[in-house]
C-alpha positions in Angstrom: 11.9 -15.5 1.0 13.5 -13.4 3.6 12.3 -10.3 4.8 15.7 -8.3 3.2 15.2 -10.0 0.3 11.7 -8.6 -0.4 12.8 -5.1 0.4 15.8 -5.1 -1.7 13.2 -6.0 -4.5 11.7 -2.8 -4.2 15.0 -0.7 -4.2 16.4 -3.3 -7.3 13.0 -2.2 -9.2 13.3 1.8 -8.2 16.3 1.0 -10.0 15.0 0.5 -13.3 13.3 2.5 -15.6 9.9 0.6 -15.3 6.4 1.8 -14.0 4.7 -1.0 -12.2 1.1 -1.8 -10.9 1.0 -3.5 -8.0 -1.6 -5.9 -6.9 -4.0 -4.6 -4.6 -4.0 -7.0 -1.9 -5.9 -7.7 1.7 -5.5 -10.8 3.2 -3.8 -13.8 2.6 -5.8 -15.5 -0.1 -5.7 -12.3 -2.3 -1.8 -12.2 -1.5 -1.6 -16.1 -2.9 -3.4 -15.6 -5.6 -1.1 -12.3 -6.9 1.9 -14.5 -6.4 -0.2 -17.5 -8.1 -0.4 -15.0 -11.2 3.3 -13.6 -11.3 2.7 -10.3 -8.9 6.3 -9.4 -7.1 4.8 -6.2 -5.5 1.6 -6.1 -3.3 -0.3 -2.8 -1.9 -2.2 -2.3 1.3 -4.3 0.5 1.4 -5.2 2.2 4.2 -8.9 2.7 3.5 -8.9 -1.5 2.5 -6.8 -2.6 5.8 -9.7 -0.2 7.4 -12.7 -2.2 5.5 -11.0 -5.7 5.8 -10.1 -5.6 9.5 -12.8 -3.2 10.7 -16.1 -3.0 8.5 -15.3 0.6 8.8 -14.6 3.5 6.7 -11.1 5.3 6.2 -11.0 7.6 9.2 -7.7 6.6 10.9 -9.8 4.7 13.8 -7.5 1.3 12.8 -4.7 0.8 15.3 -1.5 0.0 14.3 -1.3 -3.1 16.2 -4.0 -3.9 14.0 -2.7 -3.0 10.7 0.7 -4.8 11.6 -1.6 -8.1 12.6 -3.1 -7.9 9.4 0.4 -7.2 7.2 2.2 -10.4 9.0 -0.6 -12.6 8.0 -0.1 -11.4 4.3 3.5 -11.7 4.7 3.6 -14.9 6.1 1.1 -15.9 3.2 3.3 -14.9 0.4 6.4 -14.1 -1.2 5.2 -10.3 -2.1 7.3 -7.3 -1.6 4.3 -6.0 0.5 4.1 -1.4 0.7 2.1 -0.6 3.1 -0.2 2.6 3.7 1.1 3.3 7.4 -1.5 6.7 7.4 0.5 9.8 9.4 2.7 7.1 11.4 -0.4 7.3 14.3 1.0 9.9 15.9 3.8 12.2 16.2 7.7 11.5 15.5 8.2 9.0 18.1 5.1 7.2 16.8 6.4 6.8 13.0 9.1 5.4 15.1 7.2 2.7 16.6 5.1 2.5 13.7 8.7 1.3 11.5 9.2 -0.7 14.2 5.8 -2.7 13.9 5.8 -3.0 10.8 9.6 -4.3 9.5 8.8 -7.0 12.7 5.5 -8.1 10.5 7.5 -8.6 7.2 6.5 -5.2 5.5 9.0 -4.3 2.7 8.1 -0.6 2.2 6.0 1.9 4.1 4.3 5.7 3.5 4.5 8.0 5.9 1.6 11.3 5.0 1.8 14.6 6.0 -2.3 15.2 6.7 -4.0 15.4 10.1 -5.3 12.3 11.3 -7.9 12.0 12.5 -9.0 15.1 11.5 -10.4 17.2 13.9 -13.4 18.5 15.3 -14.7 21.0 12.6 -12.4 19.8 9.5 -14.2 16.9 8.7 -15.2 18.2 4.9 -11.4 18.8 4.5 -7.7 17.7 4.4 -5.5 19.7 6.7 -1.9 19.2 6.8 1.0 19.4 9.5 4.0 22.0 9.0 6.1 21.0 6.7 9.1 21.1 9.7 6.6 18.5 11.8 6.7 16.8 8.6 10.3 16.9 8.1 10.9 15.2 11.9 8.6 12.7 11.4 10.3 11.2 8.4 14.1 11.8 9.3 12.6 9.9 12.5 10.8 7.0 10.6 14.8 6.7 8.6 16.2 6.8 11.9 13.9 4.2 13.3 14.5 1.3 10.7 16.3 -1.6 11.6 16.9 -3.4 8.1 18.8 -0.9 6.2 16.8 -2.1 2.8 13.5 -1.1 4.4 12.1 1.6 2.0 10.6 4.7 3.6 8.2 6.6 1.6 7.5 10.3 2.4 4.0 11.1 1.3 2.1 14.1 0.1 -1.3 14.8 0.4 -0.6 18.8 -0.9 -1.7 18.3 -4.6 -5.3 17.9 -3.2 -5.6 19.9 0.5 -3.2 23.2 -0.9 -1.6 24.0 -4.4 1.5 22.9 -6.4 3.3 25.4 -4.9 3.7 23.9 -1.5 3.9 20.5 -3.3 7.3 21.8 -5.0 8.0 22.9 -1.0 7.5 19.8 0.5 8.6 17.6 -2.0 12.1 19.2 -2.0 12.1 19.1 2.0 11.3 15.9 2.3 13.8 14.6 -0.3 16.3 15.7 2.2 15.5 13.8 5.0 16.9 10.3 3.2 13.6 8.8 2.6 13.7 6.5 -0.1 10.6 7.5 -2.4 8.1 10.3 -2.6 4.4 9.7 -3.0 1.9 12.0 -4.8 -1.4 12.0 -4.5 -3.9 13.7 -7.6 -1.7 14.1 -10.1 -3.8 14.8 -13.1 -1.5 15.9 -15.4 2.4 15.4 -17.0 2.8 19.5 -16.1 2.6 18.7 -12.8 5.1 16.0 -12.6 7.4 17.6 -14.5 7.5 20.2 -12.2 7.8 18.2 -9.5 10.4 16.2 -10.8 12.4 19.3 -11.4 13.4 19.4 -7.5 14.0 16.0 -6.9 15.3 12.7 -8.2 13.6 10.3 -6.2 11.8 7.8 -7.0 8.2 8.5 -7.6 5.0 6.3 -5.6 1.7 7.9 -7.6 -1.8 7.0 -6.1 -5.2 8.1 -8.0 -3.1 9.0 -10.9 -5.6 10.2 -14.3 -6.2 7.2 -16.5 -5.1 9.0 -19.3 -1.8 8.8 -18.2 -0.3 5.0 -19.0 2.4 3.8 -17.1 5.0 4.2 -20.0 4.6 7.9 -19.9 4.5 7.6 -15.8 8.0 6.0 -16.4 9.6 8.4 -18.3 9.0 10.8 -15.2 11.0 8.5 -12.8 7.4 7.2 -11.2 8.4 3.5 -10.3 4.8 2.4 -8.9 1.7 3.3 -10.1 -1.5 2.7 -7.9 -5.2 2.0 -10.0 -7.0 1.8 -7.5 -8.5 -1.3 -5.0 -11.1 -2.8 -7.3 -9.4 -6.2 -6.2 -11.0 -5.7 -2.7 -14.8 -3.9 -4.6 -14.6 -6.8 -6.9 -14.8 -9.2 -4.0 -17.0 -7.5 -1.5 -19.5 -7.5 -4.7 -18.9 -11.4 -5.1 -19.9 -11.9 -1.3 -22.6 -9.9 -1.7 -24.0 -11.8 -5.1 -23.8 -15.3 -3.2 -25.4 -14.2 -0.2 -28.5 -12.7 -2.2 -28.3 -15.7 -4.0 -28.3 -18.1 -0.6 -30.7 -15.4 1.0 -33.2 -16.2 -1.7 -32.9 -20.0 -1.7 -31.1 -20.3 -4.7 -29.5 -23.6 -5.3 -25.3 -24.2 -5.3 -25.9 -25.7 -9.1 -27.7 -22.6 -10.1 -24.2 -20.2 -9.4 -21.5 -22.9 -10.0 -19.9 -21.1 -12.8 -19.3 -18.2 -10.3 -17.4 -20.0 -7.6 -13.9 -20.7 -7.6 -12.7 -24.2 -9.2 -11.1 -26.9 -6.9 -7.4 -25.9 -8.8 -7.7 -22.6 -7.7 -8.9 -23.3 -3.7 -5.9 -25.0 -3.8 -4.1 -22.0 -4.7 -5.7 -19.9 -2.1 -4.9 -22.3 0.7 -1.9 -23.6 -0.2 -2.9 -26.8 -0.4 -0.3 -28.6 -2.0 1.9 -27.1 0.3 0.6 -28.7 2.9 0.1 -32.5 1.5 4.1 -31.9 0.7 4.8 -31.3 4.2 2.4 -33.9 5.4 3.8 -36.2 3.4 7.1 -35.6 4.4 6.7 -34.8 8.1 3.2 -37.0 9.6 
């Protein structure tokens, strides 16, 4: 599938009036296996991309040459219409516009842009500080600027919900709306009030992340959120499994012992394409 196809997905499902959940992906067997089970969308996570790549916890040390590495092997993997967690843009202005840049080139159908401080500085570590809403406001009329495929999707994210009050939310949220991103993201909502609010200033599309449980994605729809984020238990759930075996190994357990834990022959295949590649050998050795 070509790159503008993926993208246009996005904008073709911002479109309707459906709330998704995206699969949680990190590499490219988890990306094969969410296609594999009918997945169109895929999420990378900052603070996964961090783990995966890194071993290291989500404190903006990943580079984006690092996070556009990982994103084209994903991309080349699958057919997903991959968003990705892009952090502040690593930098100012004119690096969200590099950061675009990066990122379309590795296959990336939508990207968030935050407004926080990263990395945060010497004496905020215990909180979330975030740039003026005018730094803010450059960054993503720079990140619109900066796209090359005019179905890229740009998402202008806020942090605000958490680090201030709803107040600035409903400033920011209306600020950035007029910078042509194509999506806002919100971070903590806990409750309908405050999307209703918040939908009051603008109708873009709505990205949520840690959104209350409580709140099922039928009601999320009705509030113009088009993508719901529940979490990365696809990445827990698999650190966990490695984890399990290698006790296991560690102890001088036996492969028979754990067999109904490992992954059938069917499903390796999935994960590494293999019929894919007999076709081609077939056709091409």
């Amino acid at each position: 599938m070509r790159d503008t196809d993926r993208r246009q997905r996005i904008r073709d499902h911002f479109a309707t009036n459906e709330c998704i959940r995206p699969a949680s992906v990190f590499d490219p067997v988890s990306a094969r296996i969410a296609t594999d089970l009918g997945f169109e969308f895929g999420m990378l996570g900052g603070s996964v991309a961090s783990t995966t790549v890194l071993g290291a916890p989500d404190l903006a040390i990943i580079t984006l040459s690092e996070l556009a590495e990982q994103c084209r092997r994903i991309t080349r993997a699958s057919d997903l219409s991959l968003i990705v967690d892009a952090d502040n843009g690593y930098g100012n202005a004119l690096s969200v516009m590099r950061t675009i840049d990066e990122l379309e080139t590795a296959g990336v159908a939508g990207m968030t842009i935050e407004d926080t401080v990263l990395p945060r500085r010497y004496g905020h570590q215990a909180e979330e500080e975030l740039i003026p809403i005018d730094e803010m406001v450059g960054k993503l009329r720079a990140a619109v600027a900066a796209r090359q495929d005019p179905a890229t999707v740009i998402i202008g994210r806020t942090h605000s919900l958490a680090a201030t009050n709803i107040a600035d939310t409903l400033e920011r949220v209306k600020a950035f709306s007029d910078t042509g991103v194509d999506a806002i993201f919100l971070l903590g909502i806990k409750e309908v009030a405050q999307l209703e609010s918040i939908r009051a200033i603008t109708s873009l599309p709505f990205v949520l992340g840690t959104v209350a449980e409580a709140i099922d994605n039928a009601t999320l729809a009705g509030y113009g959120v088009k993508v719901a984020l529940r979490g990365h238990g696809t990445f827990n759930a698999a650190v966990k499994a490695i984890y399990a075996s290698l006790e296991h190994q560690r102890g001088g357990g036996s492969p028979s012992e754990v067999s109904d834990t490992l992954a059938s022959a069917g499903l390796m295949s999935v994960a590494s394409n293999n019929d894919g590649y007999k076709a081609w050998g077939a056709d091409f050795l």
